[in-house]
C-alpha positions in Angstrom: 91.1 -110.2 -38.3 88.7 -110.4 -41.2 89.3 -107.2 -43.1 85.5 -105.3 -44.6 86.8 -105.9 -48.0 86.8 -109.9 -47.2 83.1 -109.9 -46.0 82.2 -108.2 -48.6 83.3 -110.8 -51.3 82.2 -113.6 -48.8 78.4 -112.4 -49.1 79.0 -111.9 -52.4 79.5 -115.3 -53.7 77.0 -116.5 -51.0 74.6 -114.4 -53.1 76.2 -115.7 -56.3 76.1 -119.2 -55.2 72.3 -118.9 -54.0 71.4 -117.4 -57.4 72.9 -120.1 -59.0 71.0 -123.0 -57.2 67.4 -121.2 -58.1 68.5 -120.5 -61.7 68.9 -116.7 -61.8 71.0 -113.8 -61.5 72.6 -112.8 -58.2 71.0 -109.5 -56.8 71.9 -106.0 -57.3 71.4 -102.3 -56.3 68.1 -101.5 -57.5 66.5 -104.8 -58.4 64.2 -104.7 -56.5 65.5 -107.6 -54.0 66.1 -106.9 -49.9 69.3 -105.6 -50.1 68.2 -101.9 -52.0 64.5 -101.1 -52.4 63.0 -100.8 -55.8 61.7 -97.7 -55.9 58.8 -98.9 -57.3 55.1 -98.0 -55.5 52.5 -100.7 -56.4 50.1 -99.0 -54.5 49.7 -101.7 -51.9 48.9 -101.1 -48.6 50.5 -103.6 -45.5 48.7 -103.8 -42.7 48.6 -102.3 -39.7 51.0 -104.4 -37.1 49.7 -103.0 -34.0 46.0 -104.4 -35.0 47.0 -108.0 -34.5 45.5 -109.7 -31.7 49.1 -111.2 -30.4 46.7 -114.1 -28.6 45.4 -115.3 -31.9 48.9 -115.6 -33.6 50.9 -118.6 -33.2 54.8 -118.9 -34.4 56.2 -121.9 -33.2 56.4 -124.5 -36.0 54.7 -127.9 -34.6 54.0 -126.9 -31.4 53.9 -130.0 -29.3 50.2 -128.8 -27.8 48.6 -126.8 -29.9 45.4 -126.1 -27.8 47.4 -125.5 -24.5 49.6 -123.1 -26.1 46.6 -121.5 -27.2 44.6 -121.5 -24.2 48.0 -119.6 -22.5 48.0 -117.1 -25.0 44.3 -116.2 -24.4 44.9 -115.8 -20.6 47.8 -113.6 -20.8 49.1 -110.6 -22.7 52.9 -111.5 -22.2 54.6 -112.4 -25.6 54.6 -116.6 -25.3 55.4 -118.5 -28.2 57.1 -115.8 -30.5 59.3 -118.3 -32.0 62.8 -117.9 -33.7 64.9 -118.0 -36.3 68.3 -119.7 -35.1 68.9 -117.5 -31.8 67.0 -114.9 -32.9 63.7 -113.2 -32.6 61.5 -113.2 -35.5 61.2 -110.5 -37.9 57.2 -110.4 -36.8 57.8 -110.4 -33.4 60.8 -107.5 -33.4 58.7 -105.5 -35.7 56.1 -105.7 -33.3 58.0 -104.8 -30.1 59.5 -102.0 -31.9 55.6 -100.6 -32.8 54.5 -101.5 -29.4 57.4 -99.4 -28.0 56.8 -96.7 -30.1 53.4 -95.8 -28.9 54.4 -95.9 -25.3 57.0 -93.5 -25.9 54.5 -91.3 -27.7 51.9 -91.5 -24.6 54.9 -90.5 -22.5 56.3 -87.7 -24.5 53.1 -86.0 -26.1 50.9 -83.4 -24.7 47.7 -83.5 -23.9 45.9 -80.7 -26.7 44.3 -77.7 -25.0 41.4 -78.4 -27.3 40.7 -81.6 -25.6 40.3 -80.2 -22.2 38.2 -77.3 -23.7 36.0 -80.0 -25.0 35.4 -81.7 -21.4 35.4 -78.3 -20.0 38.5 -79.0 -17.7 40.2 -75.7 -16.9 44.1 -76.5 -17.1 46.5 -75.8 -14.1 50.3 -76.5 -14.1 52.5 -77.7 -11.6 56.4 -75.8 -11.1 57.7 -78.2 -14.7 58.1 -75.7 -17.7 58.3 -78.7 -20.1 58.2 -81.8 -20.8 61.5 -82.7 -20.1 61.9 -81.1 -16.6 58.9 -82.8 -15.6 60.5 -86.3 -16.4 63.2 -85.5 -14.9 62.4 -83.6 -11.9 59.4 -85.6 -10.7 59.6 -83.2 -7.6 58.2 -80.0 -9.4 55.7 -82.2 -10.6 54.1 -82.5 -7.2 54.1 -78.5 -6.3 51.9 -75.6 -7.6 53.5 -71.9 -8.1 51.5 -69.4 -6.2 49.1 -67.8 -8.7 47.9 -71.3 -9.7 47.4 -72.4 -6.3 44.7 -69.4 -5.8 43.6 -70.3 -9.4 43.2 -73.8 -7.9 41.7 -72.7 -4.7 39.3 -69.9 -6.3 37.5 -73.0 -8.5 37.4 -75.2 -5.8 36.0 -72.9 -3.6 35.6 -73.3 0.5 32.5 -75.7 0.7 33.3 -78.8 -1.3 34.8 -82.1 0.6 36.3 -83.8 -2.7 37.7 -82.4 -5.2 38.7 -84.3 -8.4 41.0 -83.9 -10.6 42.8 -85.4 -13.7 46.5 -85.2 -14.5 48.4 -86.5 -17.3 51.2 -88.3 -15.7 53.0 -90.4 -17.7 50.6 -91.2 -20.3 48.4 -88.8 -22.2 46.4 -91.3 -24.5 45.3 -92.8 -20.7 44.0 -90.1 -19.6 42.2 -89.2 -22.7 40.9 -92.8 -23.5 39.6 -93.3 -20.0 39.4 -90.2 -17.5 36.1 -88.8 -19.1 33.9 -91.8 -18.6 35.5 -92.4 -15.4 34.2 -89.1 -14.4 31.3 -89.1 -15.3 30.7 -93.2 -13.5 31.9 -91.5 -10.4 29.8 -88.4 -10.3 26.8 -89.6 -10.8 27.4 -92.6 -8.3 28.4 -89.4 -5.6 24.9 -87.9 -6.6 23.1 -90.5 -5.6 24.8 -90.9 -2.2 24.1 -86.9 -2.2 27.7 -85.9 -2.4 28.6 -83.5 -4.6 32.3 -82.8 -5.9 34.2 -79.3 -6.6 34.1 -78.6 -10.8 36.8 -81.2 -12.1 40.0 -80.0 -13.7 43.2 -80.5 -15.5 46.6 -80.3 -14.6 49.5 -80.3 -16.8 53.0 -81.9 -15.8 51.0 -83.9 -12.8 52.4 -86.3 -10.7 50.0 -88.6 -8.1 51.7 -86.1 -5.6 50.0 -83.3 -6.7 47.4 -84.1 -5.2 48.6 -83.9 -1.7 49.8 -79.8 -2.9 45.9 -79.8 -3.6 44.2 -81.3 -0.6 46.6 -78.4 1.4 45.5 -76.0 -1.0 41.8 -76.1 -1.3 41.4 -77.5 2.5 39.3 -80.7 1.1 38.6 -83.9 3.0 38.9 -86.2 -0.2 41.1 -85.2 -3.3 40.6 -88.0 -5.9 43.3 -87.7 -8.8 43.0 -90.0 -12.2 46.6 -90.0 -14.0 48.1 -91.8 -16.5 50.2 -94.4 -15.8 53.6 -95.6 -17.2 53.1 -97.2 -20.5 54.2 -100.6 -21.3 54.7 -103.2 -24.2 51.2 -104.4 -23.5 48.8 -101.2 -23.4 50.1 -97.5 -23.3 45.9 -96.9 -22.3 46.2 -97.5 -18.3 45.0 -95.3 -15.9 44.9 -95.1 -11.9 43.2 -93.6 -9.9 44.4 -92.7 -6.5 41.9 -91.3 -3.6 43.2 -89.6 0.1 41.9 -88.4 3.1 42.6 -85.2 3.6 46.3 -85.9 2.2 49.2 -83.7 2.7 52.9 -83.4 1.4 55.2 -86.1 2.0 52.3 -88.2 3.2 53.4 -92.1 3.4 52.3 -94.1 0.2 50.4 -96.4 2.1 47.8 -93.7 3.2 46.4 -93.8 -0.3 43.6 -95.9 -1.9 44.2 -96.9 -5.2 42.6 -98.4 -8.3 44.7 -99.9 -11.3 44.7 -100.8 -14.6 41.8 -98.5 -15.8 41.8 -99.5 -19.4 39.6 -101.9 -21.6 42.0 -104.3 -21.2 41.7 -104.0 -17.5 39.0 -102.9 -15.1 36.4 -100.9 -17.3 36.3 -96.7 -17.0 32.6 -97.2 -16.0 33.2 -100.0 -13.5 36.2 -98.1 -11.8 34.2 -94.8 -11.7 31.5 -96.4 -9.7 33.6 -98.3 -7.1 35.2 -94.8 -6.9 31.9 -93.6 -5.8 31.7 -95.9 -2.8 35.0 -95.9 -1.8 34.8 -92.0 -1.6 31.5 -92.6 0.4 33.2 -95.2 2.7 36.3 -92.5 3.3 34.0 -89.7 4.3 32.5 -92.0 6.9 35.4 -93.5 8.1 37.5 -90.5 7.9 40.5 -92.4 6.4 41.8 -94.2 3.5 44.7 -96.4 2.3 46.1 -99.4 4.0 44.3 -98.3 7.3 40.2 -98.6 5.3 39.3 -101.7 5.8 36.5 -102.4 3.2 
């Protein structure tokens, strides 16, 4: 076995012999090459990584079609033609994945500020999670109400209102805040001109889509509508759903829901989702279902 001490007097002469070849000394501590930073601050700036369109950027040396590789990228967000470096990734491309991955992890882990909701006048309710990290890892509690916030809940809906809407920051905060507002306001003003009007909308914190089943038993509505943040990827951490029921209860089967996906500009547009919301609440109340069994 190779012992540390060998290695390190194998990269050394590879460093001597490479500073040899191009005429200058080898690198040390504090020269300012790769292997110990400078210390010196030019002042530069670098660019931001995460504002690179990925579809423009093309890292394969001599690609054998240029213009079909480049008609892929433009057609797909999936990381085509990153290129390599032996059998490696790029340092581009693993900078990028690592950004990319940090910003989901932030949409998943940060809270939504109070200050926002006061802004869009959404009065906050939370489900049974304490924190964060229960409600991550006990998906459950994320889907029940204690019972002072279910008369909270129950007190602002009040007894005459068929839908009730709602937003809840599942697993991505920037979603909700990005898209939910305009999405609301698309569908409101679509239900208006159908003359259906919708309980005051609100907020609730540590929300899973099965909250809103807790809600439709709690308030007594015929259509709870709930926009939530979805599970961030590499791609966006911006998408929202938004998933509608008639009259929904717990435990009720998946398929019973209607849902709409991939709320994001990347995706279908807040306003455009907000006003197919508006007829497909329209279309339950008539039929007096949703889900797999509304056939549109």
């Amino acid at each position: 076995m190779i012992s540390e001490n060998e290695i390190k007097q194998y990269v050394a002469k590879i460093l001597k012999d490479m500073a040899a070849s191009s005429g200058g000394a080898p690198p040390t501590a504090g020269s300012g090459s790769p292997l110990a930073p400078s210390g010196r601050d030019d002042g530069a700036i670098l660019p931001d990584i995460l504002e690179e369109d990925l579809s423009e950027r093309i890292d394969v040396p001599n690609p054998h079609t240029l213009e079909a590789l480049k008609a892929v990228k433009k057609i797909t967000p999936a990381r085509i033609g990153v290129g390599r470096a032996g059998c490696r990734y790029l340092t581009h491309t693993m900078l990028r994945f690592r950004a990319d991955h940090a910003v989901a992890m932030d949409a998943v882990f940060t809270d939504v500020p109070d200050e926002w909701m006061a802004q869009h006048n959404l009065p906050k309710f939370t489900t049974l999670c304490e924190n964060k990290d229960i409600f991550l890892t006990r998906p459950d509690l994320g889907r029940r109400f204690g019972p002072e916030e279910s008369a909270k809940i129950k007190a602002l809906v009040g007894a005459q209102n068929k839908v009730v809407v709602f937003v809840a920051d599942g697993l991505s905060t920037k979603a909700v805040m990005v898209n939910a507002i305009d999405t609301l306001k698309s569908m409101t003003d679509g239900l208006k001109g159908f003359g259906i009007t919708t309980s005051p909308p609100f907020f609730v914190k540590y929300g899973r889509v099965g909250s809103e089943d807790a809600i439709s038993e709690i308030t007594g509505a015929e259509v709870v509508v709930c926009l939530i943040g979805e599970r961030p990827g590499l791609v966006t951490s911006e998408s929202m759903s938004a998933y509608l029921c008639y009259k929904a209860y717990p435990n009720i089967p998946e398929a019973k829901r209607s849902v709409i996906s991939n709320i994001h500009r990347g995706g279908t547009p807040a306003v455009e989702a907000g006003s197919y919301m508006a007829d497909l609440v329209k279309l339950m109340l008539e039929k007096k279902i949703s889900g797999l069994d509304l056939k549109l």
